[in-house]
Every structure is written in C-alpha cells, then in structure tokens.
ZAVEX-370067 format. One record per residue: residue in three letters; x, y, z of N, C-alpha, C in turn. Coordinates in steps of 0.2 Angstrom, whole numbers, padded with zeros to 4 digits, always signed. Example, Ala and Ser with C-alpha at 12.3 -4.5 7.8 and 13.67 -1.06 7.14 Angstrom:
<sites>
ALA+0066-0028+0039+0062-0022+0039+0066-0016+0039;SER+0064-0011+0035+0068-0005+0036+0064+0000+0039;
</sites>
This chain:
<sites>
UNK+0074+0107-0028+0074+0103-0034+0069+0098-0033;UNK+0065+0096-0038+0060+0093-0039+0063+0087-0038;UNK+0059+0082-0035+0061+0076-0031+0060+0068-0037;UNK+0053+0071-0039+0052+0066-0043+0050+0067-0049;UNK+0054+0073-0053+0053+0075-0059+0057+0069-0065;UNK+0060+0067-0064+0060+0059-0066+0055+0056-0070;UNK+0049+0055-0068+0045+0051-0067+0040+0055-0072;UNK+0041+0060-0073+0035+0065-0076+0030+0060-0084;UNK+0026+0060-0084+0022+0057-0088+0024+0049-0086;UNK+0026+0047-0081+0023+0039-0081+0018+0040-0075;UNK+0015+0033-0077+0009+0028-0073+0013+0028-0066;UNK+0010+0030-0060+0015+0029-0055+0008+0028-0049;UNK+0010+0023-0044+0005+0020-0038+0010+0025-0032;UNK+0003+0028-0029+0007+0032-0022+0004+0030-0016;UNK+0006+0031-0011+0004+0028-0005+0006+0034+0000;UNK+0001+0036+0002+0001+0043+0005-0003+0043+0015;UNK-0002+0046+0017-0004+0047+0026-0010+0054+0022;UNK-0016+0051+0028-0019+0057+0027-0024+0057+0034;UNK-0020+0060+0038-0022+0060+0045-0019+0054+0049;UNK-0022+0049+0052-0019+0043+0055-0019+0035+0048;UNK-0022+0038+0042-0024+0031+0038-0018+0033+0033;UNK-0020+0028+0030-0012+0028+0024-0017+0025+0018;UNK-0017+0030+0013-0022+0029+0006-0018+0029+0001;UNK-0020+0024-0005-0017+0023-0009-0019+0028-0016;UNK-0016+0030-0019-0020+0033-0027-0014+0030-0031;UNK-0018+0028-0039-0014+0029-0045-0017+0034-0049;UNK-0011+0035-0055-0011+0038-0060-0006+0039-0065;UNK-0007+0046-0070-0002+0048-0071+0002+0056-0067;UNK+0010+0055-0064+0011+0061-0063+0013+0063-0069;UNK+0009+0069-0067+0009+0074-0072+0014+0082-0070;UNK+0015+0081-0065+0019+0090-0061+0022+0086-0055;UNK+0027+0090-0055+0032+0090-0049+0033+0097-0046;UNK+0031+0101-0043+0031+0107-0041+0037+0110-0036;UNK+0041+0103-0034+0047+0104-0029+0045+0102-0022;UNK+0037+0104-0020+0036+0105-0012+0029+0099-0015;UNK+0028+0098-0019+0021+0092-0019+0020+0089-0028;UNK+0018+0083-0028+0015+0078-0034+0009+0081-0036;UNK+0010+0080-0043+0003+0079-0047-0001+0074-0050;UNK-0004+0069-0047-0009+0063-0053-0016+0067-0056;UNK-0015+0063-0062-0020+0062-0065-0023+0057-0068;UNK-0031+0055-0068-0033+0050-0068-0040+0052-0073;UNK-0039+0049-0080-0048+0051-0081-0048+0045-0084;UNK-0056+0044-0083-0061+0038-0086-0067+0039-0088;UNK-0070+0036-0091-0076+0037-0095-0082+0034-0092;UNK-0088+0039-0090-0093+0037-0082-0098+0038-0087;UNK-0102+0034-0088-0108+0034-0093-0108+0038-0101;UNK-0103+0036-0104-0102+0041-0110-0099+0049-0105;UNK-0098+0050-0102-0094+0054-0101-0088+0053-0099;UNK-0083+0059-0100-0076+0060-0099-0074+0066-0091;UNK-0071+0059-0085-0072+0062-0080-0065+0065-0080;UNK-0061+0069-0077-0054+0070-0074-0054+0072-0068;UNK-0049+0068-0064-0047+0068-0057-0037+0069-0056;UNK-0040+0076-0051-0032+0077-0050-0030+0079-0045;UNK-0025+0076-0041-0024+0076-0035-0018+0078-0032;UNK-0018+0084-0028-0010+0085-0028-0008+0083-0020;UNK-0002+0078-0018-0001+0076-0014+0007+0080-0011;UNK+0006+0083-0007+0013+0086-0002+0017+0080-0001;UNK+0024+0082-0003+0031+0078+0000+0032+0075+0006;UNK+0026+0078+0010+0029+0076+0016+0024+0070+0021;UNK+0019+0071+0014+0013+0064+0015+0014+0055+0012;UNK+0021+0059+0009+0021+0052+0003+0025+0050+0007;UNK+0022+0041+0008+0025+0036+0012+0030+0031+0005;UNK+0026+0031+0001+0029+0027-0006+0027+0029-0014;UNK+0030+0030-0018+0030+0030-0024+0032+0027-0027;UNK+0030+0024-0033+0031+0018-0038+0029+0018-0043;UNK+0032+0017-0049+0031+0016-0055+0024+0009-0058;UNK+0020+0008-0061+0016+0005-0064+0019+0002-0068;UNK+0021-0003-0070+0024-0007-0076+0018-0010-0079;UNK+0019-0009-0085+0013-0011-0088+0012-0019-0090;UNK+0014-0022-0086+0013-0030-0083+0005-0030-0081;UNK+0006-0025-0072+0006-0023-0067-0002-0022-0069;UNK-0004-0017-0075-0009-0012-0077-0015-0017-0080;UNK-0011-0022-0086-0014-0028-0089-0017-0033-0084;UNK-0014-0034-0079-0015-0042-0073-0020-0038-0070;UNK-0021-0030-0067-0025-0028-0064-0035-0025-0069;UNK-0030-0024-0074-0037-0024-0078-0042-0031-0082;UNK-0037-0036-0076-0041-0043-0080-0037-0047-0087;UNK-0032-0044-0090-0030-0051-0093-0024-0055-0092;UNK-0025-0059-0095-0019-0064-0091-0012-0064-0094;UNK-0011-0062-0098-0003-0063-0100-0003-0055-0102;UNK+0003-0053-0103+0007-0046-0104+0007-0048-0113;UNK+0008-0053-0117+0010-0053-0121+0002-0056-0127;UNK-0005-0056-0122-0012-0057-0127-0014-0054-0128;UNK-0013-0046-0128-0016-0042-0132-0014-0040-0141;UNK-0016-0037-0144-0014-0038-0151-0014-0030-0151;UNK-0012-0028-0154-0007-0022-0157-0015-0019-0160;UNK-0016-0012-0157-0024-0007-0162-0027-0012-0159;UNK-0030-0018-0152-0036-0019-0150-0037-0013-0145;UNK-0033-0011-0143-0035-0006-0138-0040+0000-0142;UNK-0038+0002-0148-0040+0009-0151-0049+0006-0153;UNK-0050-0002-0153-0056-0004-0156-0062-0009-0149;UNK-0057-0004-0143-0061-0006-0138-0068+0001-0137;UNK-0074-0001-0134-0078+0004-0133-0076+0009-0127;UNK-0080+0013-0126-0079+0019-0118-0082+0013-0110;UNK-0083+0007-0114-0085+0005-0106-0081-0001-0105;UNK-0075-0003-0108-0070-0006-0108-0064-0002-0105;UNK-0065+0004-0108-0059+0011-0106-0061+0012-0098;UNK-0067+0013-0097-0069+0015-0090-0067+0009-0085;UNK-0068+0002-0086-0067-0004-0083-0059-0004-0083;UNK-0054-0004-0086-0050-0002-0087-0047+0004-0082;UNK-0050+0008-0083-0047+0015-0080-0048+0015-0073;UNK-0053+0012-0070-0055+0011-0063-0053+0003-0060;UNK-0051+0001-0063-0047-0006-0059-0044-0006-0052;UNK-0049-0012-0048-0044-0010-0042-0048-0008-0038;UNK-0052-0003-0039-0056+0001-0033-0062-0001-0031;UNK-0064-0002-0027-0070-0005-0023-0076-0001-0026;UNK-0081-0004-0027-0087-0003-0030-0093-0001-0025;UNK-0093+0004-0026-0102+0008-0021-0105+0005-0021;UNK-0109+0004-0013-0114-0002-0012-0118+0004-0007;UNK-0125+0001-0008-0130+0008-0005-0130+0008+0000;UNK-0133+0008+0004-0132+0009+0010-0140+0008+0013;UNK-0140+0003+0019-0148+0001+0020-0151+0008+0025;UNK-0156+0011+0025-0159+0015+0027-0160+0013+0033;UNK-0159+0016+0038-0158+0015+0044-0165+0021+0047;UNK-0169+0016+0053-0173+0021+0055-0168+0026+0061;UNK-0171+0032+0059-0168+0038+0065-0169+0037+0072;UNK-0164+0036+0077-0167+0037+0082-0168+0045+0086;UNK-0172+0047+0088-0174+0057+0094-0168+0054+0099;
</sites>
C-alpha cells in the first residue's frame, strides 16, 4: 500500500540520504508508486519552461512534509500570508514565476580557473 498517497498533488519538502549526506528537494508529489515518491518542480529559465522530476525510494526518505502556503509566501520574499491580492499572481511575469519557483536554492557562482598542475 502506497505510504504517502495522501499527499498526492500537494507542495511537500522531503529530506532524503543519498550516500553518507542528507539532501533536501521540494515540490509537488505527483505519484506514489508503493516502493518510491514522485516530485515535480517546473520553472521558467530564460523564457523557457524547465521540468524537473525526481523519484526518491522509501527507504531513502529521512523526512516528509507538507509546504503550507505561509511557508512558500515567507520563502519567496513576502512578508505576510495575507499581502497578496486575489489575480496578482496571474498578472505576475515568467521572471517573477521563476524567482518564485527557485526559492531557497543557492545560486551558481563560477568557479576561478585554476592553473593545472603535471
């Protein structure tokens, strides 16, 4: 029996083992398969529509947890659950949506070239 069919179509933060570290992913679960989760996560990367899907084995989840949408608004930057206004979301652009959709995650920083050593 599927563990956390429950859940199906919510926002849910997982916290998973993946070798000796412990990695966090959100999303939405999307499938319960019985023996493993499904999230899914798209955003909008330069005018485009990315999708990321990730299936994580039972036996790697350390934690699962629901996103309340308190939770989603404080992490995408605004301060009260109740400032948003009703259709301002639908009158946001794709780089608002993508700011939004990547919340949280650390930002790619280049990396200094390094001379080789023989």
């Amino acid at each position: 029996m599927a563990r956390y069919s429950v859940m199906l179509g919510r926002r849910v933060e997982v916290h998973y083992r993946a070798g000796d570290i412990l990695l966090p992913a959100s999303g939405l679960l999307v499938a319960d398969s019985g023996r493993s989760i499904f999230l899914e996560q798209s955003l909008v990367q330069r005018g485009q529509t990315r999708h990321f899907r990730w299936e994580i084995p039972y036996q790697y989840i350390v934690r699962l947890e629901e996103k309340v949408e308190a939770e989603l608004e404080i992490s995408a930057g605004t301060a009260t659950a109740g400032s948003r206004q009703p259709g301002a979301a639908s009158a946001r652009g794709p780089s608002t949506a993508a700011s939004t959709n990547s919340a949280g995650t650390a930002a790619m920083l280049p990396l200094p070239n390094r001379p080789k050593t023989a």
